[in-house]
C-alpha positions in Angstrom: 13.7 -15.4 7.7 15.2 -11.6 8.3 13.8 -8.9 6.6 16.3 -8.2 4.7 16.4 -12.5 3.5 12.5 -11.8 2.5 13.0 -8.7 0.7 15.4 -10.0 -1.7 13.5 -13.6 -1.9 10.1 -11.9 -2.9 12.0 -8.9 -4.9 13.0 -12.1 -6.9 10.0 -13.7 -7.4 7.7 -10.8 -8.4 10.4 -10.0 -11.2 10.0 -13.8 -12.3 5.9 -13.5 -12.4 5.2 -13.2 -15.9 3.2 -10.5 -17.3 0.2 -12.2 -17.9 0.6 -13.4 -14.3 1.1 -9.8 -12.9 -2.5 -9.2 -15.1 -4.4 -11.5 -13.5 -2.9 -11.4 -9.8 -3.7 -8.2 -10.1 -7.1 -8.3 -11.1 -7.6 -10.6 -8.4 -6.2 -8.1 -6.0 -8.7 -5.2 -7.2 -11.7 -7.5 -7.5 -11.0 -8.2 -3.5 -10.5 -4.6 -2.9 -13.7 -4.0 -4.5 -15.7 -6.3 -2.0 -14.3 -5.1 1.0 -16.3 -3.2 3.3 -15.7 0.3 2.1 -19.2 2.3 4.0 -17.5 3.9 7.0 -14.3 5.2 5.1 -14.2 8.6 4.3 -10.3 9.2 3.2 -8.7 6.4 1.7 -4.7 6.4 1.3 -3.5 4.4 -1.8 -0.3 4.0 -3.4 -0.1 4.6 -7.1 1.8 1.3 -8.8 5.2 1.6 -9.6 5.4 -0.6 -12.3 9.5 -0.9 -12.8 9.2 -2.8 -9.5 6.4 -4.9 -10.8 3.8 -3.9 -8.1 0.1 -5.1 -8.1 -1.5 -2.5 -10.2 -4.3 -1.6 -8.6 -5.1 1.8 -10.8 -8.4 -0.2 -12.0 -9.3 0.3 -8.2 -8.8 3.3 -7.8 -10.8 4.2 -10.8 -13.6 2.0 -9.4 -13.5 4.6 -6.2 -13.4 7.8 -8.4 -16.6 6.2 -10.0 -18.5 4.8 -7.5 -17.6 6.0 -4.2 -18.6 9.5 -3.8 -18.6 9.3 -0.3 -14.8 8.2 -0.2 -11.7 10.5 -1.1 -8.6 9.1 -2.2 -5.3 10.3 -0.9 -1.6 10.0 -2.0 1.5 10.8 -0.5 4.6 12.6 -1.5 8.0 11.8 -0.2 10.7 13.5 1.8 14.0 11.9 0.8 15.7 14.2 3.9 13.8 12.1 7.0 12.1 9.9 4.8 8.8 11.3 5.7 5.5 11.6 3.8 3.1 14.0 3.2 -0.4 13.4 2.0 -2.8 14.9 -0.6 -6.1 14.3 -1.9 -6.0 12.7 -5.3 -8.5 14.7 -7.8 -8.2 15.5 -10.9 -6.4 18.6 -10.5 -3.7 17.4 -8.9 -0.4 16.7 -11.2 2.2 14.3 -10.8 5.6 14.1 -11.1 8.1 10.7 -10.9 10.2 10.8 -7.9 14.2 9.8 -8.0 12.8 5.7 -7.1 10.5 6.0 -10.1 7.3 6.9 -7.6 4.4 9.1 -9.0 3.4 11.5 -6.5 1.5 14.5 -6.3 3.4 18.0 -7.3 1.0 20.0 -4.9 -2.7 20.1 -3.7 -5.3 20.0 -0.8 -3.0 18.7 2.2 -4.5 15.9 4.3 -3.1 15.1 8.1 -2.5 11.4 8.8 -4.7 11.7 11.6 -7.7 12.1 9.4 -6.9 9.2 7.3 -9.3 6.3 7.8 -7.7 3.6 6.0 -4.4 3.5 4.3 -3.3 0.6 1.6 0.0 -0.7 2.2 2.3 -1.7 -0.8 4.4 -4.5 0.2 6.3 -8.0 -0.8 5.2 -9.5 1.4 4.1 -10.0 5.5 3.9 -12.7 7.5 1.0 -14.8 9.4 0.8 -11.6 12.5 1.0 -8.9 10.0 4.6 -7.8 10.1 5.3 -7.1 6.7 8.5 -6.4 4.4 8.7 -3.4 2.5 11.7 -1.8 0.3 13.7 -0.9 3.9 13.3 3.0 3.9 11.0 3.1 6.8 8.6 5.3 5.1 5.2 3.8 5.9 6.4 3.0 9.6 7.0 6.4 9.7 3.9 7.1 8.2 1.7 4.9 9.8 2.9 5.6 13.2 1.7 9.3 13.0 -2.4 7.9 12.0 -5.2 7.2 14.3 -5.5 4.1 16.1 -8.5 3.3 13.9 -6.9 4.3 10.8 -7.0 0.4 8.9 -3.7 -0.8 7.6 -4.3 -2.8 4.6 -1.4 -4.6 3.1 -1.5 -5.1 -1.1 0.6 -8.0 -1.6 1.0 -10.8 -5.0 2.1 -13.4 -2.4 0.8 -15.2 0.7 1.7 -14.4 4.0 5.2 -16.9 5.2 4.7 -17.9 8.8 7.0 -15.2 10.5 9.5 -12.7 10.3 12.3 -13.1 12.7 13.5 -9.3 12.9 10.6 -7.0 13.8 11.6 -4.2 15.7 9.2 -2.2 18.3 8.9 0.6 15.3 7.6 -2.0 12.9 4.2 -1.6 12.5 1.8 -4.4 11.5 -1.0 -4.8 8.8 -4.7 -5.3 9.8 -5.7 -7.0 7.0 -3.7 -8.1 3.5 -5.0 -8.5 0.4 -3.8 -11.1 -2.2 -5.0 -12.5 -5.3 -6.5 -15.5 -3.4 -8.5 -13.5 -1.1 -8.7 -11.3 2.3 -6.7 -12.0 5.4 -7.5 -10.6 8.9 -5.1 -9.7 11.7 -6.8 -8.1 13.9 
């Protein structure tokens, strides 16, 4: 299936999930973020949940890191709806938030961080197929993104659904996931 055939398929089916489902997916999904092997990552890129569009929320995670990680620091990034750019802070209590025009929380100002010192970066997606393509919401923002970070930078994919066997439209920009995360566990691509 195209991109575009995915996107609308798996739009679909995480507005059908109810919201007991989207509870305990979820919880699945943070309890697997929990385990994974956190030691050698010093900044950490997450997405904060935008819940009109039903994504995993994975704010107990992030919490989890605030608490117990000292040796990480979280990062979010704020969109440029000109290039569709981002630009990346560090996610501390001082930092406010304001809801972008597609419902996104996202930092007003703060300590700026350069992509290239990003060690890991969790993807929101619907979903990616079995070589790590994966289908976003179309605007090119994390493939922009992601292209400017290190080549050791890990891509990690937050998805409710399992990887379909492959997507038939990916470009040379497209960039692919590492690993995904789902509620029934860890997936390596590399």
């Amino acid at each position: 299936m195209t991109k575009q055939q995915l996107r609308a398929k798996y739009k679909e089916e995480r507005n059908l999930l109810s919201s007991s489902d989207q509870e305990q997916n979820s919880a699945a999904i943070v309890r697997e973020l929990i385990k994974f092997p956190w030691a050698t990552i010093k900044f950490l890129h997450v997405f904060l949940p935008i819940k009109k569009m039903n994504e995993p929320n994975i704010y107990p995670f992030i919490n989890y890191v605030k608490n117990y990680r000292s040796n990480m620091a979280l990062v979010i990034g704020r969109s440029n709806n000109l290039d569709f750019s981002m630009c990346h802070f560090l996610f501390t209590e001082e930092v406010s938030l304001v809801e972008n025009r597609w419902g996104i929380m996202e930092p007003n100002s703060g300590e700026e961080i350069k992509e290239t010192e990003l060690d890991a970066v969790l993807v929101p997606l619907l979903v990616a197929d079995n070589y790590g393509n994966r289908v976003g919401y179309g605007k090119g923002f994390y493939d922009r993104f992601l292209m400017r970070c290190k080549p050791s930078c890990l891509k990690i994919g937050v998805s409710f659904f399992e990887p379909v066997q492959h997507i038939t439209d990916v470009g040379s920009f497209d960039i692919p996931l590492d690993y995904l995360i789902t509620p029934t566990g860890l997936k390596k691509f590399i």
